[in-house]
Every structure is written in structure tokens, then in C-alpha cells.
C-alpha positions, 0 to 999 in steps of 0.5 A: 651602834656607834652612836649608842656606845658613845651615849653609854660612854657619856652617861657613865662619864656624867655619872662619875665626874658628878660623883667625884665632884660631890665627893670633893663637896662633901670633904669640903663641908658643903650641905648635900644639896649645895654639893650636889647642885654645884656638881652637877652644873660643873660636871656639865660645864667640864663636859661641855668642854670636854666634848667641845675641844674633842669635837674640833679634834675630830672634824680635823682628823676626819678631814684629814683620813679624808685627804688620806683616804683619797690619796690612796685611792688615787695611789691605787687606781693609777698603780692599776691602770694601763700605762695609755690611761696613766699617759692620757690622764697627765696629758689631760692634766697638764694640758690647760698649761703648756702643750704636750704631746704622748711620746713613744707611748711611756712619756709627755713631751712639750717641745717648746720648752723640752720638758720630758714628763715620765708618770711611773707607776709599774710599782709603789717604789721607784729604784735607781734602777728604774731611773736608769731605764727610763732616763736611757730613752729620753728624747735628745736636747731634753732640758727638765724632766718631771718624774711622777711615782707612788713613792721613790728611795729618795736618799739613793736617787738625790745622789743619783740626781746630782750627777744628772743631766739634764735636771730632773724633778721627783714627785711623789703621790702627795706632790702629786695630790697636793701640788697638781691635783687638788690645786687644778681640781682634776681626779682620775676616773675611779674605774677600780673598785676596792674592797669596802671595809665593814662595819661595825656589828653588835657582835664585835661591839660586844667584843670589843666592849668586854675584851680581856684587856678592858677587865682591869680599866672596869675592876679600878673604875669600880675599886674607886667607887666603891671606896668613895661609899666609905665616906658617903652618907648615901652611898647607895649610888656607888655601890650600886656602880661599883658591883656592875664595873666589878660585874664587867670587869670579872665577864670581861676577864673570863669571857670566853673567846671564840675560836677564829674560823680558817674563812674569819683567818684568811678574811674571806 
């Protein structure tokens, strides 16, 4: 369905740039069918690069709803997991690295360097008031702690950290992903599964395709139109266009629209 939508869009884009351009011709005093040649090879042109410049645009906001859509679903599986799969995945992960040990079963301990690893994920954020309980339990001569959450109130827990010993080190989910996770090429097991958005049907293409808020972007599609027929010698074209944007505009405009179900309210 997308992909027909996108062929329609193209199609009348085509059409009325090639419209315009003939227009443009005209006023100039160009011969019919120079204007329209020249048209329709600059309309080509114009929409090669068009589709060229937004293509590029696409592949990287595809890569990176990508990179976010992965984020998220690490956040979610590790804030649904048992703390024992937290504690054994980050010990899986830093252990190509230095030598670590679970420590009364919330902590990582490296006892060469006496580096406390705290992953927290009881919550999306994490509160000062949290970082005081988990810092009440640390292992004695500990000289750096590293601290992994969802997110953390960063402006409350920096002033926390300046007055803090031993040093400690905060990192968020994308730290997470950026610094650890995608460098040393380690993911999580998926064991949850999530709802799957879904897709788009004709019914809601329809919808969506003459929605009220569309009816005034079709009637002046069509006002332009139907005023360049004025100066057109065969205008057949334009009024043609113009009466079907003034047709979606008015269906859009007094298009009836359904009643939401309790089921479609609460999205069951």
C-alpha cells in the first residue's frame, strides 16, 4: 500500500511540475511543443534529484530508527529481566576485559583493580535516592565504581558525585549501546517479546489519504490548476486535475468520520 501511495504521489507531482513548467514556457513565448519538451526533460531532471537528495535522507533515518529501535529494545529487555540475568550478561560482557566476580548478588567486582560494577535496572531512572542505597553496600577499598542505568537525573546525582568517594562513573543506556555494546559486538538475549506495531491497511490509507486536515492542501492544488487553464490554450488538462482536487478536497472536508469503538479506544 505504501508503495502505491508513493507511485500516485509521484505521478501527480510529475504532472503538476511538468504543468507549471509548461505554463512558465508559454509566458515566455515559447512554441507549445518546445514548451513542452523542455518540460517535461526538466521535470525529469528536478524530480531525479529530488528523489535522489531524499533517498539519502531516508537511508540514514532508516539506519538510525534503526539504532534507536535497538536501543529500546535492549532498554526493555534488561528493565524486564531478573536481576541474576542483568548480573551475568555484564559479567559475560566485561569479562574478554578484566577478571570479575558477582558480588552479593546486586554487583561485579574486579579485585585487581577494585572496580565495583553496579547494573541498575529496577527503573527507567535512577534517583539520588537510589545511589545512596546502592553506595551503602559497596565493598570497602573500592577505588571506582561504574554505574549502568536506563537513564539517571543527571543535574541532582553530578552534585552528588563531587562530594563522592570513591569516583563513580554513570552511563546511560546509550553509553551503553554506544560504548560498550556495539564496539565489542555483544547484545543481550531477546527473551521478551513485545508487541509488534501494525501495519498500515487500505482502510486507514483511505483515512488517512482524505482526512479533513488534507481538504484545504487538495481545494488550493486545485485553485492553482484551475487558474493556469485561464491562460492555457488547451486547458483541458487543468480543469480536468483541478475539478478531481476540488472533488477530494470537498470528500475530504465532509467525509464522515467513524465513531471510535470502546476495543479501538483502549487499543485491544
Amino acid at each position: 500500500m505504501f508503495v502505491v501511495s508513493k507511485i500516485i504521489d509521484t505521478i501527480f507531482k510529475s504532472i503538476l511540475l511538468t504543468l507549471i513548467l509548461i505554463s512558465i514556457f508559454r509566458i515566455l513565448n515559447f512554441d507549445l511543443q518546445l514548451a513542452t519538451l523542455l518540460s517535461l526533460i526538466l521535470s525529469i531532471f528536478i524530480l531525479i534529484i529530488i528523489n535522489a537528495l531524499k533517498n539519502k535522507r531516508n537511508e540514514k533515518l532508516f539506519n538510525e530508527k534503526n539504532i534507536k529501535n535497538e536501543i529500546e529494545k535492549v532498554a526493555k529487555q534488561l528493565l524486564f529481566s531478573s536481576n541474576k540475568s542483568n548480573l551475568d550478561f555484564f559479567k559475560a560482557l566485561f569479562k574478554q576485559k578484566i577478571k570479575i566476580v558477582i558480588y552479593k548478588y546486586k554487583y561485579l567486582w574486579n579485585e585487581e583493580h577494585k572496580i565495583l560494577i553496579i547494573p541498575f535496572f529496577n527503573h527507567k531512572n535512577l534517583h539520588l535516592e537510589d545511589l545512596t542505597n546502592l553506595l551503602k553496600e559497596q565493598k570497602p577499598l573500592t577505588k571506582k565504581i561504574y554505574l549502568f542505568c536506563i537513564d539517571a537525573d543527571k543535574d541532582t546525582i553530578n552534585e552528588a558525585i563531587k562530594i563522592l568517594t570513591p569516583k563513580i562513573k554513570i552511563y546511560n543506556i546509550n553509553d551503553l549501546y554506544y560504548k560498550f555494546l556495539k564496539p565489542l559486538s555483544i547484545m543481550p538475549d531477546f527473551t521478551i517479546e513485545f508487541n509488534k506495531k501494525e501495519k498500515l491497511n487500505f482502510k486507514l490509507f483511505i483515512d488517512f489519504a482524505f482526512s479533513p486536515q488534507k481538504a484545504k492542501g487538495y481545494f488550493l492544488c486545485g485553485l492553482i490548476l484551475f487558474f493556469y487553464s485561464f491562460f492555457m490554450i488547451y486547458n483541458v488538462y487543468y480543469i480536468v486535475f483541478s475539478t478531481l482536487l476540488f472533488v477530494f478536497a470537498l470528500f475530504s472536508k465532509f467525509k464522515k468520520q467513524k465513531p471510535i469503538s470502546v476495543s479501538e479506544f483502549f487499543d485491544e
